[in-house]
N, C-alpha and C positions, 0 to 999 in steps of 0.2 A: 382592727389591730391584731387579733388573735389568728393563729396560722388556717390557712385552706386545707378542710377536708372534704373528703369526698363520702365521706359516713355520716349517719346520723350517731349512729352507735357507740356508746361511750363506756370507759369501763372506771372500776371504783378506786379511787388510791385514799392514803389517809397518812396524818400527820399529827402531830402534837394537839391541835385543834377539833379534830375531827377526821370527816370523810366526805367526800365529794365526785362529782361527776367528772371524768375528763373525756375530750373526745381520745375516741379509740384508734384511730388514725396518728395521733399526735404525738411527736417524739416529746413535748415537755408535760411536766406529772403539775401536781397538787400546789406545789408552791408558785408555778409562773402564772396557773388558774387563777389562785389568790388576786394574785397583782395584777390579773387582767382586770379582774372585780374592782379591785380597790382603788388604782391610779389609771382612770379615764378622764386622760387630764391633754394631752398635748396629741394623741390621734398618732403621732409616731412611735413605731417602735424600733428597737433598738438594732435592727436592718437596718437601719438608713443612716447606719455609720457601718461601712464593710470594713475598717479599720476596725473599730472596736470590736467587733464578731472576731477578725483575725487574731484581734492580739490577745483574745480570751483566750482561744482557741491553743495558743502558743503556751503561756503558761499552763494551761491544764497540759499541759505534752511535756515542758518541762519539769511539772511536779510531778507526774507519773516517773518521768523517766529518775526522775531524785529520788525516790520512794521505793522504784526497783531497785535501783542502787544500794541503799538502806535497809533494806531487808524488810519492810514497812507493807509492800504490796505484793500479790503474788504476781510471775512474772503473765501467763494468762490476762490477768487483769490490765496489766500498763501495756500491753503488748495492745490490745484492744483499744484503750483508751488513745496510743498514739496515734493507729490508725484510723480512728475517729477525727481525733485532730486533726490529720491530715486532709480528712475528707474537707473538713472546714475551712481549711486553711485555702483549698483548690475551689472554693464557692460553694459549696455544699451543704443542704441544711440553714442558709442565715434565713429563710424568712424562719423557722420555727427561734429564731432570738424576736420575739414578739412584745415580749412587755415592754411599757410606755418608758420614753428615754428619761422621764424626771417622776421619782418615782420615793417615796419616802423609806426608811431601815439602810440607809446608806450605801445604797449598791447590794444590798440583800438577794434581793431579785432578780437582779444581774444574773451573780453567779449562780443562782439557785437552778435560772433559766442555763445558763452553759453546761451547769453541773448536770441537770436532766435529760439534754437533748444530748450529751454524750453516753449518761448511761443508757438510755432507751435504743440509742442507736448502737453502741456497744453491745445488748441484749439479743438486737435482731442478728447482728453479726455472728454472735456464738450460739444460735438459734434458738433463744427464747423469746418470749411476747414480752411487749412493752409493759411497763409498772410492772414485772417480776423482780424487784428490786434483792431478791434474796440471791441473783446469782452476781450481780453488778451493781453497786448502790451509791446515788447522786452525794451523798455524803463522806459516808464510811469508804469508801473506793475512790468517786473523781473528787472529792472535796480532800482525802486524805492530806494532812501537816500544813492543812490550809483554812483561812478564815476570809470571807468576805473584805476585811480593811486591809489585808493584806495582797488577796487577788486583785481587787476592783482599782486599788491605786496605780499600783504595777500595771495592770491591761489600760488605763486609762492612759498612763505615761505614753505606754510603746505604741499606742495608738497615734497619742500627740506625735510621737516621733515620727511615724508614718505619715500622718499630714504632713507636718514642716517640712518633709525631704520632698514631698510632692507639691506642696506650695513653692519650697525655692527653687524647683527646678522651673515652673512656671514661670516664677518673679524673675528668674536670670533670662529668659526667652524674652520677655517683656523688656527687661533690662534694655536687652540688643538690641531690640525693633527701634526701641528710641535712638539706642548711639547711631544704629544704622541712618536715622532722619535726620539726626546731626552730622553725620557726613555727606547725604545728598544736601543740607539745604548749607551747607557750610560758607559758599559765597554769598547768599541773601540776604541784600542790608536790609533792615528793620530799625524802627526807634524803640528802643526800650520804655517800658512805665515805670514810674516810683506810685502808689498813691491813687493807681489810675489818672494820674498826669504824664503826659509825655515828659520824657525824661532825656536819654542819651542811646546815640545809633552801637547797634549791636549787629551778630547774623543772627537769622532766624533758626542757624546749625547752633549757635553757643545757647539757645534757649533749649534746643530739645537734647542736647549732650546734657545739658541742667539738669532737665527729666533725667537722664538715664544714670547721671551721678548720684544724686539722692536716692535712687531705688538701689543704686547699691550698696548704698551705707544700711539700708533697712535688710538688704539680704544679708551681709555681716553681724546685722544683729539677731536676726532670726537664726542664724548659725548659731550664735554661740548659745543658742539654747537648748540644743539635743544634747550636750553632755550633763545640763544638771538636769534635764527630763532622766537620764539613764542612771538614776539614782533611787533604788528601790528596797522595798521594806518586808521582797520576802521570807518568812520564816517569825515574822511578828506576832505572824495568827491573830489572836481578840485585839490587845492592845500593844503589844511591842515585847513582851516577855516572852515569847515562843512555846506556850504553856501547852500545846498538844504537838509538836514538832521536835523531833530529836534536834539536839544542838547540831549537829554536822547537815541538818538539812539548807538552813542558809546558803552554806556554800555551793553545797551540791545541785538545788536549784539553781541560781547564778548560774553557776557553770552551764547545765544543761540550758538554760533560755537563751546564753549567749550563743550557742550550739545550733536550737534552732531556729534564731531571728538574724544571727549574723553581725548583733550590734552588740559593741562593750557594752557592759554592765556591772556596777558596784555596789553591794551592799552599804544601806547609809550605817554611818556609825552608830548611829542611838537608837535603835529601832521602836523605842518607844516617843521620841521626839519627829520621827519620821513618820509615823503611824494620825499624829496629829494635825501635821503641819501642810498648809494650802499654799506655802511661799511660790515654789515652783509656778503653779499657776496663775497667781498674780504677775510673775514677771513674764512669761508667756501672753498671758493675755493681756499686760499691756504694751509689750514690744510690737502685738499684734496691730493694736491698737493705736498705737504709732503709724505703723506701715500704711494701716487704712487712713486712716488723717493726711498723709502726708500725699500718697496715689490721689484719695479725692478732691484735693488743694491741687498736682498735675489734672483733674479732669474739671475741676472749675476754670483754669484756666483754657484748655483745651476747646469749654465752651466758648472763654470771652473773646478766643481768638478764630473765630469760626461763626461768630456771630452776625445775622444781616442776613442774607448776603450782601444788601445792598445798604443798611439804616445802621450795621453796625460795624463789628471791629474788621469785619471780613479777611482777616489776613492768611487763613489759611482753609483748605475746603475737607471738612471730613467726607468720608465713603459713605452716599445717602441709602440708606437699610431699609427704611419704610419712609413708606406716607404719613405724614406728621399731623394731619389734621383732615378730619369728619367735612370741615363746611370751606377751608381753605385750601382751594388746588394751589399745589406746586408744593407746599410748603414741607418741609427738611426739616429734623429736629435732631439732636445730638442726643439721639436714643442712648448708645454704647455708654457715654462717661456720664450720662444721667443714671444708668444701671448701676455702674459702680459706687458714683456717691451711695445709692442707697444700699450698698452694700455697707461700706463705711460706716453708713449710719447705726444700721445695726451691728457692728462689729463695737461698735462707742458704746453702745445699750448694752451688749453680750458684759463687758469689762468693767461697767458698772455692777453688773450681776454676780460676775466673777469676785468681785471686792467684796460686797455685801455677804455673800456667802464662805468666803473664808473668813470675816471676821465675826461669824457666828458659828464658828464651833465651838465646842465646849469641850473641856477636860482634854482625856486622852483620843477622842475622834472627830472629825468631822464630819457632821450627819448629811450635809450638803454637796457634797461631792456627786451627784448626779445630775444638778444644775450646773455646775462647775463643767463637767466632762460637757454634758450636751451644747454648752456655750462657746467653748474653745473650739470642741469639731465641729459644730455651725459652722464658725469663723473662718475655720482654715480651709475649710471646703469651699465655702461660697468665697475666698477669697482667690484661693487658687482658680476658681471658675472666673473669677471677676477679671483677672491679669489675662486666662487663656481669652477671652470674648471682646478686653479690652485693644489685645495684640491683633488677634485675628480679624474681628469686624471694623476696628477704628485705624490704629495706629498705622499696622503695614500699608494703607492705602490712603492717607493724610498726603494733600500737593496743598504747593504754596500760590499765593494769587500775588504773580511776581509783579505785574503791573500794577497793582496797590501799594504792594510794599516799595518800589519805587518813587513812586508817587509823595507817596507817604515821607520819603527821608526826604526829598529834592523837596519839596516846601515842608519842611517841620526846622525850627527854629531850635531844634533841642541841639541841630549840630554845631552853635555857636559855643557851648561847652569844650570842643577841639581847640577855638580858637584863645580861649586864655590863657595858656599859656606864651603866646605870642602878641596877642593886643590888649591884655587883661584884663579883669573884671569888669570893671566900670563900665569900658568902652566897648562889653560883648553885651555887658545886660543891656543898655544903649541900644546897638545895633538889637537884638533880639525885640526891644517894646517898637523899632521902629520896622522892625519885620513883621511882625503881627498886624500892626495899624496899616500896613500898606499893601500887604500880600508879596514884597518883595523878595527877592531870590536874596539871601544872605554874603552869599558868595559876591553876587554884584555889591552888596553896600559896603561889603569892605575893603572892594577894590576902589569905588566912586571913595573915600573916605581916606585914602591912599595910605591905609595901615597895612598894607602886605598885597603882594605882587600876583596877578592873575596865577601863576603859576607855583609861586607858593601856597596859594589858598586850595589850590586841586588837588597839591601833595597832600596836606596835611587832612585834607576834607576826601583825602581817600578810601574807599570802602576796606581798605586792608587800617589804614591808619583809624578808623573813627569806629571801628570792631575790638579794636584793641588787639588785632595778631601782628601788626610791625609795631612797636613800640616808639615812642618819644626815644631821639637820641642825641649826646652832646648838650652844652650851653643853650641856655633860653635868654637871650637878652632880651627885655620889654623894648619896642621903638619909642623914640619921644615925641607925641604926635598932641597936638591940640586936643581939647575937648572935644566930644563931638554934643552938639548942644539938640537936645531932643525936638521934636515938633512939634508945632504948639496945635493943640485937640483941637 
């Protein structure tokens, strides 16, 4: 977890606690050392969210540049620190964000680690050695009118914010691929389920427009969640009082972050209620939360309809990826939306975690906010991966197996539902127990039974009519026709 050096060589820094060894190569000091020691817990470090590196990375540029503004820093110093930023901002320097993503002091760490590898990198820039903290200092300088609960939430937010715009660009891609299979398969009759009982004829284009309707309701709601993400608490510092930050700095950050991320941003109004509060995250992670429930309910289906090929539902053929089995030649398995469920799954887990940890903070902070963060950007990563993998390897290359679904409607007894309105109940559930027990064609019994005329039963038992896109029109009169008396078992 701890960054690649090419030295052995290490030099001495020290801090409230003491003094310690750092490698000599190393852009972060004393403090991310600590935490490398102390939380050797999850083997990731906090690279493997390049969002969160970036949006560190943003605010520390924003608060420089507020601080110059304020008369707070000299300008040498924020002049460096921007351009630090920037290096970060263009990829540079994130494996030295090393400490472990869950990590206890509430994001301490974090920024301790952002704070260092900007100064150290700052030092080399105006040429001095790394840990010469007297001409550039990870506190006193890139920490300046800032605290930990007030950076770490903010870099967490605009992080989130980076995910979700790159999850719903995904999810809208995904979105299309399905409308697009509701357009090709738009004339292919199929029988509906209720229950996993056959039920009533539909197309096989109005099941996967289904799909692509519900993912858009989910990307509607994952929208409306970047504007209260963009609701932040800098200028809070410890706990919301602004006690080491000039008043005019709130704004003045604001302003600069919106400057250099391009997104509105609002000071929340109570920055000590802001400084506490995991709501945000809660509704985030479980809108998320949602979306995955609702995608892995489209890929359980996706398996039931692609099941067999020959024992099961077979109605439709996914794009076969791999060899499905060690000892079984031939055999296909529905790798893509088995990935996703388990994405799901863990997305279900993340938002349980997510709950539990914002209802244990205490007082004026949440100590938990690094399980929090790591859970959400799990989420939105591996969710956005799961829509890109589920598009590309599955969805765009799904064909229908038109001679089963055929099949399938010309003997399935569910089309006698068309016909009540015309010969009505009694006399369809009738015909339908004597269609099962005989294998007969529907259509003949209810012409032999002389309830409706070969040619009315084709209109009505039409693939446009029993899809429901030409609608029932005019008066239904019931005919007056005998019983039909069942057959005796």
């Amino acid at each position: 977890m701890s960054s690649e050096t090419t030295s052995t060589e290490t030099r001495i820094e020290t801090d409230s606690l003491g003094s310690m060894p750092v490698p000599a190569l190393a852009y972060w000091g004393i403090h991310t050392a600590r935490a490398l020691e102390n939380f050797p817990i999850t083997r990731r470090a906090l690279s493997v969210y390049p969002d969160l590196i970036i949006a560190l990375a943003r605010v520390k540029q924003a608060a420089a540049r507020a601080n110059l503004e304020l008369g707070v820093l000299e300008p040498e110093k924020a002049a460096v620190i921007d351009q630090v930023c920037e290096e970060i901002v263009g990829g540079a320097l994130h494996r030295q964000f090393c400490v472990g993503v869950i990590q206890g002091g509430a994001g301490t760490s974090t920024n301790m680690n952002a704070n260092e590898v900007i100064a150290n990198r700052g030092l080399e820039i105006l040429g001095h050695g790394r840990g010469e903290y007297q001409f550039l200092h990870p506190i006193d300088d890139v920490n300046r009118s800032q605290s930990t609960n007030d950076v770490y939430p903010t870099a967490i937010k605009l992080a989130m914010v980076m995910g979700v715009q790159r999850l719903l660009a995904e999810h809208e891609r995904l979105t299309k691929s399905f409308a697009a299979k509701g357009r090709e398969f738009n004339s292919i009759l199929k029988i509906g389920r209720t229950q996993m009982q056959d039920a009533v004829p539909m197309t096989l284009g109005q099941e996967f427009s289904g799909f692509a309707h519900t993912l858009q309701e989910d990307h509607d709601r994952l929208s409306e969640t970047i504007p209260w993400l963009n609701e932040i608490n800098m200028g809070a510092t410890a706990i919301g009082t602004g006690i080491t930050a000039d008043p005019r700095y709130a704004d003045a950050v604001r302003r600069h972050l919106i400057e250099v991320t391009g997104i509105e941003m609002e000071t929340a109004p109570d920055l000590i209620e802001a400084t506490s509060d995991a709501g945000i995250f809660m509704t985030l992670s479980g809108i998320l939360k949602r979306s995955a429930v609702k995608l892995s309910k489209i890929c359980n289906d996706l398996r039931l309809l692609s099941s067999g090929p020959q024992a099961g539902f077979g109605e439709i053929f996914l794009p076969a990826r791999q060899a499905g089995s060690s000892i079984m030649p031939g055999k296909v398995n529905p790798v893509i939306p088995e990935v996703v469920n388990q994405v799901a799954f863990s997305v279900i887990g993340a938002d349980a975690t997510v709950t539990a940890a914002a209802e244990a903070g205490q007082l004026q902070l949440n100590a938990f906010e690094p399980v929090i963060a790591h859970s959400i950007l799990q989420s939105l990563m591996w969710m956005t991966n799961a829509c890109y993998t589920l598009r590309v390897n599955c969805i765009d290359g799904i064909t229908a197996n038109v001679e089963r679904l055929a099949m399938q409607v010309e003997t399935s007894v569910g089309v006698v539902t068309a016909l009540t309105p015309y010969i009505g109940y009694a006399a369809a559930a009738t015909l339908a127990h004597t269609a099962l027990t005989t294998n007969a064609s529907i259509k003949d019994l209810v012409v032999e039974a002389g309830l409706m005329t070969p040619e009315k039963v084709s209109q009505v038992l039409s693939p446009e009519r029993l899809s429901g896109m030409v609608p029932l029109t005019g008066p239904l009169t019931l005919p007056i026709v005998p019983p039909i008396v069942p057959p005796k078992p």
